[in-house]
KEKE-3310 file (N, C-alpha, C; in steps of 0.2 Angstrom, whole numbers, plus 5000, padded with zeros to 4 digits):
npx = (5041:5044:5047:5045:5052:5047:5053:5059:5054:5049:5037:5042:5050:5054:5042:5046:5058:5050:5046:5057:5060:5053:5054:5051:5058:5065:5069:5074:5069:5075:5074:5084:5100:5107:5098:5093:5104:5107:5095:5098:5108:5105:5092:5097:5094:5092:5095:5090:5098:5089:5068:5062:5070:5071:5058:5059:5052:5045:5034:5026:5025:5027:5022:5026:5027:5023:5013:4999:5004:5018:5012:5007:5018:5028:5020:5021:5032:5034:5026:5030:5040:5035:5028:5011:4998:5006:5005:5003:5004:4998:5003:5003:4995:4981:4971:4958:4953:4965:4968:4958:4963:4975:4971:4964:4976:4981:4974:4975:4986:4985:4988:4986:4980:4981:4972:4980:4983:4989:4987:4993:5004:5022:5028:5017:5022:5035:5033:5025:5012:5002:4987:4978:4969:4960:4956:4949:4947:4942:4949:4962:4967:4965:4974:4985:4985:4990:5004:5004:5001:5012:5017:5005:4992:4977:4969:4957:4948:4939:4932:4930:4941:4947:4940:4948:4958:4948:4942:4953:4953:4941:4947:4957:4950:4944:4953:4959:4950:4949:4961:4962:4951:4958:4968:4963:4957:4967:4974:4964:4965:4977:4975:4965:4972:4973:4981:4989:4993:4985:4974:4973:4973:4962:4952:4954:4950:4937:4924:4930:4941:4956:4966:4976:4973:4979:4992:4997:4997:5006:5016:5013:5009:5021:5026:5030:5032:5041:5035:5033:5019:5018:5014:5014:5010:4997:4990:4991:4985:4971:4965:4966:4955:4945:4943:4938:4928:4918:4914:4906:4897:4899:4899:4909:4913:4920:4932:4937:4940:4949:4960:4963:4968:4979:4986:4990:4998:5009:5013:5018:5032:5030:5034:5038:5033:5024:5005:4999:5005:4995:4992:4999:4996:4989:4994:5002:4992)
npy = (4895:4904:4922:4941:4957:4972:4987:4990:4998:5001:4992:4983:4980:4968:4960:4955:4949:4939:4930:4924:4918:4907:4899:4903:4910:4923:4938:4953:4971:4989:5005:5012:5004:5002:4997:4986:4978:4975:4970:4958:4957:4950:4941:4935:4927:4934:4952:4965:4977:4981:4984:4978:4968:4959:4954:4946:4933:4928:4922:4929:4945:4956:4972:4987:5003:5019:5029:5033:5035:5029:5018:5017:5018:5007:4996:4996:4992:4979:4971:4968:4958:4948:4931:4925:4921:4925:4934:4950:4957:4972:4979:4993:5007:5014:5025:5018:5019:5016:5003:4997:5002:4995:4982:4978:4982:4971:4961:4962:4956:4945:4944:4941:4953:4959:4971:4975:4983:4982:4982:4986:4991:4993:4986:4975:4970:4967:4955:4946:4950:4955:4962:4958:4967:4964:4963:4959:4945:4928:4917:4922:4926:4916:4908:4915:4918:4908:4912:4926:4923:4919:4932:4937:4940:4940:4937:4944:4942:4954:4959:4961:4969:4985:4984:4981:4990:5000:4997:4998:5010:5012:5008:5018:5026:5025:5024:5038:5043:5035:5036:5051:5053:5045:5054:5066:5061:5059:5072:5079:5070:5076:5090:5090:5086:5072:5057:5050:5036:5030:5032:5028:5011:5011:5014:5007:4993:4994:5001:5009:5004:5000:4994:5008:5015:5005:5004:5015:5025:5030:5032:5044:5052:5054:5060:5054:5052:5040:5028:5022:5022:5036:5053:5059:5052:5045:5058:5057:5046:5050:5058:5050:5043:5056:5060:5049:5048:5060:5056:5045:5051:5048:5056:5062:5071:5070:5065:5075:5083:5079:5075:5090:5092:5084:5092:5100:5098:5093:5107:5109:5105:5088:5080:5067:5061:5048:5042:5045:5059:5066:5072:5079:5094:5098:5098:5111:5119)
npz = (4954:4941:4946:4945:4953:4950:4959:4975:4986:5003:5006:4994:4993:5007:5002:4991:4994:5002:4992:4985:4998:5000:4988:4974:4960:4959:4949:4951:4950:4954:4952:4959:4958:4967:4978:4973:4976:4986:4990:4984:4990:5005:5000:4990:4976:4961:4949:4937:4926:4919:4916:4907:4904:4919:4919:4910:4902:4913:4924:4931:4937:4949:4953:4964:4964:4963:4958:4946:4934:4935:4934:4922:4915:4919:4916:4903:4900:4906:4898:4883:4887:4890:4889:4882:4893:4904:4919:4927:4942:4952:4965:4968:4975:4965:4954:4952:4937:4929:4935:4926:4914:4912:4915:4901:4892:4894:4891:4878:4874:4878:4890:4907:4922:4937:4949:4964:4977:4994:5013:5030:5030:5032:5042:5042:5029:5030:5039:5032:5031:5026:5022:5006:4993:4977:4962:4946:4933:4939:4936:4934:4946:4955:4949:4951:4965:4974:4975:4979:4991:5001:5006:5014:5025:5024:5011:4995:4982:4976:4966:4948:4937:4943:4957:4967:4969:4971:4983:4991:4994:5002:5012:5016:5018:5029:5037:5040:5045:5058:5063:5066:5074:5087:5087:5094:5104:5113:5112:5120:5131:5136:5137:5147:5157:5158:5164:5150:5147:5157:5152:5140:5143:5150:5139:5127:5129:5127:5117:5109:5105:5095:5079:5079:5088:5099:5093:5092:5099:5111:5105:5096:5107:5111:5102:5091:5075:5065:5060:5048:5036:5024:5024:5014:5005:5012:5007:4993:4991:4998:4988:4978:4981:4984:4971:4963:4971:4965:4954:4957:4966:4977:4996:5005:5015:5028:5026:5014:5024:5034:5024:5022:5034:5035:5026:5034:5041:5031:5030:5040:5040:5039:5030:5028:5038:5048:5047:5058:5063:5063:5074:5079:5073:5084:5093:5089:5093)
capx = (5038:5050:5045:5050:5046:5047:5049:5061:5054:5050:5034:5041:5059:5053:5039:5049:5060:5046:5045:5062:5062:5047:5056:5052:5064:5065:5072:5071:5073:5075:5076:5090:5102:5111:5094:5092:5111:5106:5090:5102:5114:5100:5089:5101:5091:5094:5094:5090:5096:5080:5062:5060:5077:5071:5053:5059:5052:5043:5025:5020:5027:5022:5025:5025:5027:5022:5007:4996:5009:5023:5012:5007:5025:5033:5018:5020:5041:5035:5022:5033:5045:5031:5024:5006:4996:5009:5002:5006:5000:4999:5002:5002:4990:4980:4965:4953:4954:4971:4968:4955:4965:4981:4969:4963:4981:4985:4971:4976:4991:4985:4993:4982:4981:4977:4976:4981:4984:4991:4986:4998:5010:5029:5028:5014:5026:5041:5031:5022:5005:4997:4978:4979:4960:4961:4953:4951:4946:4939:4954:4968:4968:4963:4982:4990:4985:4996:5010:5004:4999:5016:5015:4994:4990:4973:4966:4950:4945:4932:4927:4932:4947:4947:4938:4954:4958:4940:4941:4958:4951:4937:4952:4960:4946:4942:4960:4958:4943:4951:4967:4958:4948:4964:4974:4959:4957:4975:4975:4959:4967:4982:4971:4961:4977:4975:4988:4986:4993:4980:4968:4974:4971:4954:4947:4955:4947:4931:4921:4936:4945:4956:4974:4977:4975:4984:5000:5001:4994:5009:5021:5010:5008:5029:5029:5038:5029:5044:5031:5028:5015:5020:5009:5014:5006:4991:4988:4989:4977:4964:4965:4963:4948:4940:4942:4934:4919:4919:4911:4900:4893:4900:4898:4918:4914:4929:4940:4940:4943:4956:4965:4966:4973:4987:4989:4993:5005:5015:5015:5024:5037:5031:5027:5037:5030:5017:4998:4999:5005:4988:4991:5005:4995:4983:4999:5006:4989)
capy = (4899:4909:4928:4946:4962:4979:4992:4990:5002:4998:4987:4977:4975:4961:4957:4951:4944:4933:4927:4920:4912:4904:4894:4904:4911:4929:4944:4961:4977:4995:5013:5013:5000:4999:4995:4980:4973:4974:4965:4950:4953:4950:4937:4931:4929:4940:4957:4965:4983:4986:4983:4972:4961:4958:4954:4942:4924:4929:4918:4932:4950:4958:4978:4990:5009:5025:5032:5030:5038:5024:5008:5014:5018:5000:4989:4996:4990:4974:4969:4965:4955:4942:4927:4923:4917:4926:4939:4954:4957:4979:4980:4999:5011:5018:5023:5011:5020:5015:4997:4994:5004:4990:4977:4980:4984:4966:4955:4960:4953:4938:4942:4943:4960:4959:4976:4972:4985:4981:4986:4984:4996:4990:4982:4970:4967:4960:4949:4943:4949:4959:4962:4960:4968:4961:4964:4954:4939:4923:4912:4924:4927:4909:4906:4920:4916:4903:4915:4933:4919:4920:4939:4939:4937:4939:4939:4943:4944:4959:4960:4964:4976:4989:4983:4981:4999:5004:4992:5001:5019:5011:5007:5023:5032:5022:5025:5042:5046:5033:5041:5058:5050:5045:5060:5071:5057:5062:5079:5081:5069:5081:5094:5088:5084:5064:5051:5045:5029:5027:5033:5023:5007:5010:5015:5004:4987:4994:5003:5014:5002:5000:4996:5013:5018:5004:5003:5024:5030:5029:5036:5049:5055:5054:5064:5050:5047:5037:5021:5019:5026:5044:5058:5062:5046:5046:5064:5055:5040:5051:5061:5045:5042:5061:5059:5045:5051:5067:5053:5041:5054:5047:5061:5061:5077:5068:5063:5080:5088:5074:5078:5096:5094:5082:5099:5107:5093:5093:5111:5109:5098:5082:5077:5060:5059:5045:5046:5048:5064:5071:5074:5085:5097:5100:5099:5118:5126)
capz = (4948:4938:4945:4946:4957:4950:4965:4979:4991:5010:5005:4988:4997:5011:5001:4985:5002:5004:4986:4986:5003:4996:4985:4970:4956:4959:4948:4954:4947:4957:4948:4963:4956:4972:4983:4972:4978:4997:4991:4984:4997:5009:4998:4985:4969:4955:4947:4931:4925:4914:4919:4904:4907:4925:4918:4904:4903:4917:4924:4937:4937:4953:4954:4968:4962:4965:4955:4939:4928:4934:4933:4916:4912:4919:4910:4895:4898:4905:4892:4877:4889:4893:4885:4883:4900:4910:4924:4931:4949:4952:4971:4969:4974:4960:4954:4946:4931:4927:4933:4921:4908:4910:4912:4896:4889:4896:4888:4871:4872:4883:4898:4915:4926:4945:4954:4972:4982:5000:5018:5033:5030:5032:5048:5036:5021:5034:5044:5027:5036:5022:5019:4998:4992:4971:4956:4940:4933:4944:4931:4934:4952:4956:4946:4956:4975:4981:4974:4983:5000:5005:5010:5015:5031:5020:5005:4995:4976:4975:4959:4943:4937:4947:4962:4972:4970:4977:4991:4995:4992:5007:5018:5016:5021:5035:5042:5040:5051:5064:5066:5068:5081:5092:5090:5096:5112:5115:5114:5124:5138:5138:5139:5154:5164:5163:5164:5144:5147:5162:5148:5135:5147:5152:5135:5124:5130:5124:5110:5106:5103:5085:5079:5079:5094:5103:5092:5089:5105:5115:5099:5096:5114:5113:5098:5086:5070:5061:5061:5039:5030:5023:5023:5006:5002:5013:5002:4986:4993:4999:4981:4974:4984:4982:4964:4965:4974:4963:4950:4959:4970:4987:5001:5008:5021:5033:5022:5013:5030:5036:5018:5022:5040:5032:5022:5038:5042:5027:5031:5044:5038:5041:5023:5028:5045:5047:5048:5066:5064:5063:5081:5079:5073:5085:5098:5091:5095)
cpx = (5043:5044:5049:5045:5051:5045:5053:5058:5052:5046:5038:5049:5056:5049:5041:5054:5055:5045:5050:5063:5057:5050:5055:5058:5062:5070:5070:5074:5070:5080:5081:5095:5107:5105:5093:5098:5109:5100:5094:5108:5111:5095:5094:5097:5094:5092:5097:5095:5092:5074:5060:5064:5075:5064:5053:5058:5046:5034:5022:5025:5024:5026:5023:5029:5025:5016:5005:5000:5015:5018:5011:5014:5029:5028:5020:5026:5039:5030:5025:5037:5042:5027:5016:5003:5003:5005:5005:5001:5004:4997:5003:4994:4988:4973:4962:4953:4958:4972:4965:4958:4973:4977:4967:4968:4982:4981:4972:4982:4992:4987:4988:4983:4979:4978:4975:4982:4982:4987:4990:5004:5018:5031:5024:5018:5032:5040:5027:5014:4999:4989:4982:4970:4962:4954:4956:4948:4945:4947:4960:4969:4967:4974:4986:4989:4989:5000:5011:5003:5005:5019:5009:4996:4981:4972:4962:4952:4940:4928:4932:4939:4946:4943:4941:4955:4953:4938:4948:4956:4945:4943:4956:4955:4941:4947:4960:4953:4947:4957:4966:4955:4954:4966:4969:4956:4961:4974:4971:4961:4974:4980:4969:4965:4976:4979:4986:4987:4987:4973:4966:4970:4962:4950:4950:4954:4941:4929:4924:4941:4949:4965:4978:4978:4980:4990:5000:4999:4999:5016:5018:5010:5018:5030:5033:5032:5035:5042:5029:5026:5015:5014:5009:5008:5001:4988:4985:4984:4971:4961:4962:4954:4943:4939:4935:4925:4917:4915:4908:4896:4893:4900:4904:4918:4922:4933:4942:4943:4949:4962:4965:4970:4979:4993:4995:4998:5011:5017:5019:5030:5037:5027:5030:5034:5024:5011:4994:5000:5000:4988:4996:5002:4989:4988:5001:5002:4988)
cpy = (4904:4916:4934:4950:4966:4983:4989:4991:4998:4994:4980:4974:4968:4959:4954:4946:4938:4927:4922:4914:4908:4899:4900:4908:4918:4933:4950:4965:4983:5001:5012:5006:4997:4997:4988:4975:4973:4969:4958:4949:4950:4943:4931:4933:4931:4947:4959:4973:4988:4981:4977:4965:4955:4952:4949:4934:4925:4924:4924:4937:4954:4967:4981:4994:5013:5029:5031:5030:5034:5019:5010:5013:5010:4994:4991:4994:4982:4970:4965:4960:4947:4937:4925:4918:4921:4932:4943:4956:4963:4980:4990:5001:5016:5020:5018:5012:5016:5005:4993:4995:4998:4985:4977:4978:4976:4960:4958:4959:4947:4937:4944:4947:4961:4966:4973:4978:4981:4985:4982:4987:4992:4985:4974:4964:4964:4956:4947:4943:4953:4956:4964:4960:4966:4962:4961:4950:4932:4919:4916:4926:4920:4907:4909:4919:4913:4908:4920:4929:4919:4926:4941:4935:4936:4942:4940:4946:4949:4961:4961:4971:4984:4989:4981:4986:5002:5001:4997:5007:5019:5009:5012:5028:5030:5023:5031:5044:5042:5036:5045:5056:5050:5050:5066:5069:5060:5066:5081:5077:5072:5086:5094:5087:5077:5061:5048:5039:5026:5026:5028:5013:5006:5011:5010:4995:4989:4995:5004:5011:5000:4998:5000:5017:5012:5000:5011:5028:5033:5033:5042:5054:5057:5060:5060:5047:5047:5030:5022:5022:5033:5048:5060:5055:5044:5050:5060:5050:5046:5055:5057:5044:5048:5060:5056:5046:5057:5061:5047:5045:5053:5055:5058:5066:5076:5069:5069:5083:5086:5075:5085:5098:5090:5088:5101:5102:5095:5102:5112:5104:5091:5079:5068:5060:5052:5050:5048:5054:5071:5074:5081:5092:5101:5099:5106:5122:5127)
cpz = (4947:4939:4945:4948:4954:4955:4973:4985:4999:5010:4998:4990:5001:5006:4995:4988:5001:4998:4985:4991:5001:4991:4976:4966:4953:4954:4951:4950:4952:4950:4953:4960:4964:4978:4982:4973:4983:4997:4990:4989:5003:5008:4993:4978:4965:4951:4940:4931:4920:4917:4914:4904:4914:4924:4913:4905:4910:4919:4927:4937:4944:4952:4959:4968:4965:4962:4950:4935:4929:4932:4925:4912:4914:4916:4906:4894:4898:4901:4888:4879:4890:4886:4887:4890:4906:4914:4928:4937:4949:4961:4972:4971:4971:4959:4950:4941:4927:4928:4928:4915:4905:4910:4906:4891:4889:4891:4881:4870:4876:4889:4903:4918:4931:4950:4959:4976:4989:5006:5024:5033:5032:5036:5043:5033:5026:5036:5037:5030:5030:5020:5010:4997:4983:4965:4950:4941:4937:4941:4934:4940:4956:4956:4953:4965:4979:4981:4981:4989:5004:5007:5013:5021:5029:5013:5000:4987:4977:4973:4954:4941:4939:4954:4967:4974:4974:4983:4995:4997:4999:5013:5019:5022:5029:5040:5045:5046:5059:5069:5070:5075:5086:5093:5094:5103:5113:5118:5120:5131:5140:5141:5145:5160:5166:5160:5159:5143:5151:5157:5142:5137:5146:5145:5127:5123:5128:5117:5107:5104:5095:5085:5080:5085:5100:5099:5090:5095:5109:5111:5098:5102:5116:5106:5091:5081:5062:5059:5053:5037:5031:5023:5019:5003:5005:5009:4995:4987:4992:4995:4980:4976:4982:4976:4962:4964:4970:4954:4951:4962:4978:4990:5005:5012:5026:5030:5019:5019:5032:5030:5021:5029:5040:5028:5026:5041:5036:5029:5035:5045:5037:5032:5022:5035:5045:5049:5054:5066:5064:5070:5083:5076:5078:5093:5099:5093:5101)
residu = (UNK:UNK:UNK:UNK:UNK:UNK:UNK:UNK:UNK:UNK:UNK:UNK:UNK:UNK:UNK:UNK:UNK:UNK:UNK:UNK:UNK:UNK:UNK:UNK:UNK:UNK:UNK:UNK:UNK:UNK:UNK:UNK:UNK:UNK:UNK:UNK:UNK:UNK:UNK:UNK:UNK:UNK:UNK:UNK:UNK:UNK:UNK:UNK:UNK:UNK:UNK:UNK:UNK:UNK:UNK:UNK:UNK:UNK:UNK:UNK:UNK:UNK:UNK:UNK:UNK:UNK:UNK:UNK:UNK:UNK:UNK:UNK:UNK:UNK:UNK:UNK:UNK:UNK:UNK:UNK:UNK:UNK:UNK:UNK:UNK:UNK:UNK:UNK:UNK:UNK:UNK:UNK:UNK:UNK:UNK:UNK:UNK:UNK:UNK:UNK:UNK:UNK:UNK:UNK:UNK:UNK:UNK:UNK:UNK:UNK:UNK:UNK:UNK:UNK:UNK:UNK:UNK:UNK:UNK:UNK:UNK:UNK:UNK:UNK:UNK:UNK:UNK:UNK:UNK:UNK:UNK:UNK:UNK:UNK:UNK:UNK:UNK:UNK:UNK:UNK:UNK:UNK:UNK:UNK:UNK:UNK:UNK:UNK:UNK:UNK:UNK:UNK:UNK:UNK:UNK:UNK:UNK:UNK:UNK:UNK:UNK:UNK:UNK:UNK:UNK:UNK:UNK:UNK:UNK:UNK:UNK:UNK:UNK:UNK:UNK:UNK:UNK:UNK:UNK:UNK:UNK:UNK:UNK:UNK:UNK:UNK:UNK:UNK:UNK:UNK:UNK:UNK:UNK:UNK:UNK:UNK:UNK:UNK:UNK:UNK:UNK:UNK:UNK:UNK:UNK:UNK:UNK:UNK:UNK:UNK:UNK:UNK:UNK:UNK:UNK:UNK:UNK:UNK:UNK:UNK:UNK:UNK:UNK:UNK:UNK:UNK:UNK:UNK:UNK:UNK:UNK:UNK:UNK:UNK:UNK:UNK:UNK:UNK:UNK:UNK:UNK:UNK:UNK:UNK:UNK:UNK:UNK:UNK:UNK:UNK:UNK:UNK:UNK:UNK:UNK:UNK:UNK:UNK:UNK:UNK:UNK:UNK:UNK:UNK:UNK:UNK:UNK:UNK:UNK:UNK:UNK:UNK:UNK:UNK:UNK:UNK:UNK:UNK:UNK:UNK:UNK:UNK:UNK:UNK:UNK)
# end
């Protein structure tokens, strides 16, 4: 299938990788124009230097950006590039507003709009292991799945546009509280004066058990959170999330708290540190 990925960055690199090896018939395009040469020196394929060039002819656009104000800014580039029955798939994280606001944009011009938001963080998008949560159409995601199957290690329709987004916004906030949980086991078996590996051991074959605590327990306890997902961009999730709840009426008491000790993270430098570094905070007092 003739595609293209807008969005380079450390998930749409391998995972537009995966597209290619895949057999399909990849463009790419990167605001960095020399990110998207390492991608062809790397993949092969081809690159555009406009969002619409890359996007041209196109059956499936997939993009992964930065915020609401890019993905409306690169539909409305790759819109006019597309011919009718083609489909853009929105692997950003957004809010549901915005995804219903392009699908919308997309079905009057006949083009399909699938928000997708990701989970799996970089490590994920290499190994092709991603959780994709999907919103849209029964018809247009049905088209789209084989395509996005070669990065998923699963996959789920959830409803309608915008019900990808609010699935991710439940994954966010679930990460949140769990993180929190581990970094506060940590500290308190530092505190206590026990061997956290010995701790780690014994209480990670049980109840407490999570991916979090046994792929970060051991990085976190060393002090190394160069493991992915940014804290600037936890922040903006779990905004997206309070927003959210600040118009259903969900009750988010964690998640406001866990946003406001990422605050105390980015204030101390780590505004790329991962979401491990909730620990770091609770290591300077």
């Amino acid at each position: 299938m003739k595609t293209a990925f807008i969005g380079l960055g450390v998930m749409g690199f391998p995972m537009a990788g995966h597209l290619q090896a895949a057999g399909h018939d990849v463009t790419v395009y990167n605001r960095t124009a020399q990110k998207a040469a390492r991608w062809m020196e790397k993949h092969g394929g081809t690159s555009q230097p406009t969002i619409a060039g890359a996007s041209r002819g196109a059956q499936l656009v997939a993009l992964c950006v930065g915020n609401d104000d890019d993905v409306r800014a690169v539909v409305g580039e790759i819109l006019p590039a597309l011919e009718a029955g083609a489909i853009i798939v929105d692997h950003t994280t957004t809010s549901a507003k915005v995804a219903r606001e392009m699908a919308d944009l997309c079905a009057g011009r006949g083009v399909g709009f699938l928000d997708a938001p990701v989970s799996g963080g970089q490590a994920g998008a290499e190994n092709g292991q991603l959780t994709i949560m999907v919103g849209g159409d029964e018809a247009t995601y049905a088209a789209a799945e084989p395509v996005l199957n070669v990065y998923a290690k699963a996959m789920r329709r959830m409803g309608p546009s915008g019900a990808g987004q609010l699935t991710k916004m439940c994954n966010q906030i679930a990460i949140a509280g769990v993180v929190q949980g581990v970094a506060e086991a940590l500290h308190f078996a530092k505190r206590a004066g026990l061997p956290t590996d010995e701790v780690l051991a014994a209480i990670s074959k049980g109840a407490a058990q999570s991916w979090q605590m046994e792929n970060r327990w051991g990085t976190m306890s060393r002090g190394e959170f160069e493991f992915g997902f940014a804290v600037d961009w936890m922040r903006k999730d779990l905004g997206i999330a309070l927003d959210e709840a600040a118009s259903n009426g969900a009750t988010l008491d964690m998640t406001r708290m866990i946003d406001g000790f990422y605050g105390e993270v980015q204030a101390m430098g780590g505004h790329r540190w991962d979401t491990s570094s909730l620990v770091a905070r609770l290591e300077k007092k």
